[in-house]
N, C-alpha and C positions, 0 to 999 in steps of 0.2 A: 504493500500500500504506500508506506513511504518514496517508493520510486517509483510508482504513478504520482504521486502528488505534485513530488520535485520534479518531470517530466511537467504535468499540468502548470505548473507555476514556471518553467523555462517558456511553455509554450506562451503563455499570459505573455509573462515578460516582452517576448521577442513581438508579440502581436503589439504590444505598446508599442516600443520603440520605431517598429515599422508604421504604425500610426504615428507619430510623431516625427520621423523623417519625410512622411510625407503632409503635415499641415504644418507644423511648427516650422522646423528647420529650412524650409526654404524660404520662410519671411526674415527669418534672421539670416541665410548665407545674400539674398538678395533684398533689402528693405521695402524695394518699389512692387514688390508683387504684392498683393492683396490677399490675404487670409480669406478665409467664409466670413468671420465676426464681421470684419471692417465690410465688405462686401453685404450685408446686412443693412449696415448703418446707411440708413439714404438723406438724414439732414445733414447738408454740409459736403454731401458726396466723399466723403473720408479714405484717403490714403496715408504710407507711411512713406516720407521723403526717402535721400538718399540717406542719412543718418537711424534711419528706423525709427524716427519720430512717426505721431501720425499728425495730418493734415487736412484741414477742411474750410470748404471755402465760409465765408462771411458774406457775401453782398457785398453791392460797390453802394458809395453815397451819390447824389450829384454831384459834387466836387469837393475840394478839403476848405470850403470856406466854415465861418464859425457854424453858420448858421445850419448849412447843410451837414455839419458833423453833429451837431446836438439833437436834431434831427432822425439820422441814422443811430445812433448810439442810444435812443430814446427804447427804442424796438430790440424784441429779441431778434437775432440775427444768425442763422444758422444752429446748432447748435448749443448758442453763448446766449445763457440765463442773464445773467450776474456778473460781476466785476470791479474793480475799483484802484485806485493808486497808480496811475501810469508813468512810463516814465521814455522816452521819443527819444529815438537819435534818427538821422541822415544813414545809410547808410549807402547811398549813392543815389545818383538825379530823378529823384521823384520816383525812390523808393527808400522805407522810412522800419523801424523796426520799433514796437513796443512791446517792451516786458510790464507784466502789469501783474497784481496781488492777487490772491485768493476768487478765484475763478469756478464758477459752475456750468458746467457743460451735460446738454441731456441730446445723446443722437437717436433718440429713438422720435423724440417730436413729440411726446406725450405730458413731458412733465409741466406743471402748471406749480410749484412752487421747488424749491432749492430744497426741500427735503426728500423728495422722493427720486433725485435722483442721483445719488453715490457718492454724496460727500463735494464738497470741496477741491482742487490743486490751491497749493500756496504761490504757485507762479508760472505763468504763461505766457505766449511771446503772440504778437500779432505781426504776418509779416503786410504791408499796407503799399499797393505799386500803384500809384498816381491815388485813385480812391476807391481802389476795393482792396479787401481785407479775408486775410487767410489767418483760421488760428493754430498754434502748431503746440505742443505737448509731448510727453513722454507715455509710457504703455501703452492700451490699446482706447479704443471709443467705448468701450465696456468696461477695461479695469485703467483707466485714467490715472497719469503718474505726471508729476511736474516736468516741466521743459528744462529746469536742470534740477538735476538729485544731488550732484555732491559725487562724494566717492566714500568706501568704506570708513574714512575720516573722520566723517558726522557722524556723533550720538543715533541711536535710535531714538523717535521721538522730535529730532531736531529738521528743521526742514531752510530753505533758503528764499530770501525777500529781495529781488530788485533792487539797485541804491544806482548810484551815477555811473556812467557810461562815457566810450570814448572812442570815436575811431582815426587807429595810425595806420594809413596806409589801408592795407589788405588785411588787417586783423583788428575786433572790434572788441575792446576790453570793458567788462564789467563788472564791478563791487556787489558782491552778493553779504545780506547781512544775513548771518547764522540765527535765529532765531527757534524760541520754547512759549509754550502754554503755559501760562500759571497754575497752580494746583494747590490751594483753592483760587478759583477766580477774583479780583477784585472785585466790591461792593458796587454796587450801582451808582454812578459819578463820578468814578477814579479812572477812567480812562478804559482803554482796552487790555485783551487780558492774556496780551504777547508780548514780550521782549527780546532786544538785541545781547548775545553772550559772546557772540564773535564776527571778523567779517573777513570774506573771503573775498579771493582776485581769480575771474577766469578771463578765457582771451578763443575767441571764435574764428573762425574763415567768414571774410564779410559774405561770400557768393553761398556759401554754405551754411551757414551756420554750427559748421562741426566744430566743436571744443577741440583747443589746441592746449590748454594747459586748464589748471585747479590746481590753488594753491592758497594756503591762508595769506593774506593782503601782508605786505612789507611793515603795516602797521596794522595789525590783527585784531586791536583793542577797541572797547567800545565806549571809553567815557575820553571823548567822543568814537564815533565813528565816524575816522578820514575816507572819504568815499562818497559819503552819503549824497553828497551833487556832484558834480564834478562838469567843471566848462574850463577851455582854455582860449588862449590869446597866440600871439605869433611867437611867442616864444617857450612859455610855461601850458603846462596844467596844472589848473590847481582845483586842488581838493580840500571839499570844503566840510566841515565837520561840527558834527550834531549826537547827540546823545542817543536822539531815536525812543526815550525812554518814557514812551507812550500811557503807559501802568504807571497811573500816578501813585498808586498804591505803594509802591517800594520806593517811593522818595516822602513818603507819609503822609499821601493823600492829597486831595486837592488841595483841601485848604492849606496847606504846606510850602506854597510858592514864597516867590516863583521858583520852576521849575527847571531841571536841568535843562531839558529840552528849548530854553527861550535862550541858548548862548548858543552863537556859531563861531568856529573857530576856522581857520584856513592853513594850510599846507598847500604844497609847490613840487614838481617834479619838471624835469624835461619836460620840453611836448610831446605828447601821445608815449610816455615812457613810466608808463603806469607804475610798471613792478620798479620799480627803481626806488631808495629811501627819500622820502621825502623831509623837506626842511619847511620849519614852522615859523609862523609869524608870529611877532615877539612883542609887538606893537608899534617898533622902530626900524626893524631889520630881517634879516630869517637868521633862525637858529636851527642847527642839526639836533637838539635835543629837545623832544617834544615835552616835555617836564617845565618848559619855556614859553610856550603857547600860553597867548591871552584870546580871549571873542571879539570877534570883530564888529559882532553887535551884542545887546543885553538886555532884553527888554519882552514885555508883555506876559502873562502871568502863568499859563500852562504849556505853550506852545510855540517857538518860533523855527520854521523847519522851512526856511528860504529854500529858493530855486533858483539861482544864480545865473545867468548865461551871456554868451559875451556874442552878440548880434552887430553887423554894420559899427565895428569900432567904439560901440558902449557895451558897459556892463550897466546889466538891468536885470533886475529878479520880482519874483510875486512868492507872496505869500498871505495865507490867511492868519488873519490874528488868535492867536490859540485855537486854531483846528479845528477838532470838535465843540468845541465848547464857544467859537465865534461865529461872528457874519462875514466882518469886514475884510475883505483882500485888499494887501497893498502892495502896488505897483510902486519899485523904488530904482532909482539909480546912485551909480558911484564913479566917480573917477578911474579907481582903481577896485581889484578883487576885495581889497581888504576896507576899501569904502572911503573916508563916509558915505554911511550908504542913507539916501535922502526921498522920502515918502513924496513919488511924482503925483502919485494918483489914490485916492481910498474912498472904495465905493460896497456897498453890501451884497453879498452874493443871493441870491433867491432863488435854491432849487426848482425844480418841476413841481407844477401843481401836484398833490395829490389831497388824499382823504387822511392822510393823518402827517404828525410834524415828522419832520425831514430834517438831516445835518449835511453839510457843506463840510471837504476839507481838502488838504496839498494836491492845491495847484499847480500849475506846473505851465510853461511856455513852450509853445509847438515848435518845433525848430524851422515850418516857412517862416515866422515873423518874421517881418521885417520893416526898417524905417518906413518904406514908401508902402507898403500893403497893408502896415498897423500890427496888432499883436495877435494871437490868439492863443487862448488858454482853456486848456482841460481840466478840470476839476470833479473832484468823485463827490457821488450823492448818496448816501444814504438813511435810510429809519434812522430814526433817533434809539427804538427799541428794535432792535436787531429782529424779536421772533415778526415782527410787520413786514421784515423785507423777507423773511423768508417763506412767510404764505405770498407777495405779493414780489418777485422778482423785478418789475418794474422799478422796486424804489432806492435799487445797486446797480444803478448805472450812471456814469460818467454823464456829465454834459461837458459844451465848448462853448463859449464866448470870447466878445473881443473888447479889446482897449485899442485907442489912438496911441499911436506912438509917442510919448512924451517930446512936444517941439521945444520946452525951454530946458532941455535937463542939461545942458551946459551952462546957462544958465546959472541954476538952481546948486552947480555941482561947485560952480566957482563962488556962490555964495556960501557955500556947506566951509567949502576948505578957509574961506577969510572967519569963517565965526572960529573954525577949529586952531587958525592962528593966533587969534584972537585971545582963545582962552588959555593959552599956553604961555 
């Protein structure tokens, strides 16, 4: 009996594997062939690129003006419930790459709220060619795995967030912050119930998207995290640095400000030479030892997680004043990266109508802006009470609006500097 069994169990075996050499393995020796699952999935018409990601289309908008993205981004759009936090690079002429947060994806076309269909990704890439939109990810359309995982290095449990981006050449570097769940959650009004414990540096093929490296960031640490935006000029990149430390709860609460999160700090590298050690600004000078770093701003009570970018020869950033917990976005400019940096513009933000209150938060600057075409900014929307957006996916999606180009901000930039003379 025992060798009929162990015979029956060879046989078993061998019928698996030969099942498996013929479904599995050829999507992994070839990524571009199509499995049955994905061939199933008809929202989005889903395949797996050359990397064995999969991919699915999005719709195109009428074009990338404000109005027509807030628009588009208003609707579910292929298989994309849900979404929020973007963060746009160029990634050549009128084609544009966003990594964006914690994403809900349903291909089956059925799901009508964010819980019925498989959870969450912590981060997805949208690739965007003049104005339609493909979204891309890791696993399959059925068991969904982020657009990057990391490598054996990360914790179980630990997953990776989007931060600043850069492109040198033919390789497109990006700050990923290592992030954890709290356990127990913060209290209701202490913020969200994520934090940053590390930050990582990876580097892509711009035509591809294949990871060319992963590696913890040159400055790995998160009080701040150097990375967190990141825009350069004709010489530098510099990286600008924020605490990210959203959980007011572990700086003791709201009422505990302000908060770490309302200081930005800046660092410096070559241009597009990311992994390289960065040198900190001192207030006067750069120093190679980050223990020297002061903020280049300091201000407002839970929140200040600027967006920095260096457009037509200014530096100009948006941000909302404390985040979740504000309205107002301010459009600022500066002379230089490290500022002063002087409020062009402050105006209130006002979500999408809905049926119950809504929050507004990090903004961010599309990279057409420009002098002569004006600004435009994407900005995430959602419930106030998180379980509203998740019967009602409508209320986690981004909008886009625009601002005028600030015309006096030389101006305004040569008044900043004679007060700051002034008071020295």
């Amino acid at each position: 009996m025992r060798a009929v069994s162990n015979v029956l169990l060879g046989a078993c075996a061998l019928g698996l594997i030969v099942y498996w050499l013929g479904t599995t393995a050829p999507a992994i020796a070839s990524p571009s062939s199509v499995p049955p699952e994905v061939s199933r999935a008809g929202v989005g018409s889903p395949h797996f690129d050359v990397n064995g990601r999969v991919r699915a289309d999005l719709g195109c908008a009428d074009d990338v003006s404000p109005t027509a993205l807030h628009e588009f981004f208003a609707e579910r759009r292929g298989p994309l419930l849900g979404w929020d936090n973007p963060h746009v690079i160029e990634l050549e002429t009128n084609r544009w790459l966003w990594l964006v947060h914690d994403t809900y994806l349903d291909y089956s076309g059925d799901a009508t709220d964010l819980d019925s269909m498989g959870g969450q990704i912590q981060n997805a890439a949208f690739i965007q060619d003049e104005s339609c939109f493909s979204v891309v990810h890791g696993g399959t359309p059925w068991q969904r795995a982020n657009f990057e995982i990391g490598d054996e290095r990360l914790p179980f449990g630990h997953f990776l967030w989007p931060l600043g981006m850069e492109v040198d050449d033919d390789r497109l570097w990006v700050f990923w912050g290592e992030t954890v769940t709290a356990d127990p959650p913060p209290p209701r009004g202490h913020g969200i119930i994520r934090h940053p414990v590390g930050t990582w540096l990876a580097s892509y093929d711009v035509d591809s998207l294949e990871r060319l490296s992963f590696d913890p960031a040159p400055n790995s640490g998160v009080d701040p995290v150097y990375g967190f935006a990141v825009a350069s000029d004709d010489e530098h990149s510099f990286l600008f640095g924020n605490t990210n430390q959203l959980n007011l709860w572990r700086n003791g609460g709201y009422e505990n400000g302000p908060h770490s999160t309302t200081k930005m700090y800046l660092a410096r590298v070559p241009l597009g030479q990311l992994d390289a050690d960065p040198s900190y600004w001192d207030g006067a000078s750069w120093s190679e030892d980050a223990s020297d770093a002061v903020p280049i701003t300091d201000r407002f009570w839970a929140e200040n997680t600027m967006q920095p970018r260096y457009i037509d020869g200014q530096w100009i950033s948006v941000v909302q004043r404390d985040g979740f917990f504000g309205v107002d976005v301010w459009l600022e400019v500066a002379p230089n990266p490290w500022g002063p940096w002087i409020a062009a513009e402050t105006l209130p933000y006002e979500p999408r109508p809905a049926k119950v209150e809504k929050n507004s938060y990090q903004p961010i600057i599309l990279p057409w802006s420009s002098a002569d075409q004006g600004i435009s900014i994407a900005i995430s929307e959602n419930a106030v009470l998180w379980r509203r957006a998740i019967a009602d996916p409508s209320l986690y999606r981004p909008g886009v609006f625009s601002l005028d180009w600030p015309d006096d901000a030389e101006a305004r930039m040569v008044g900043a500097l004679e007060m700051l003379a002034n008071s020295e």
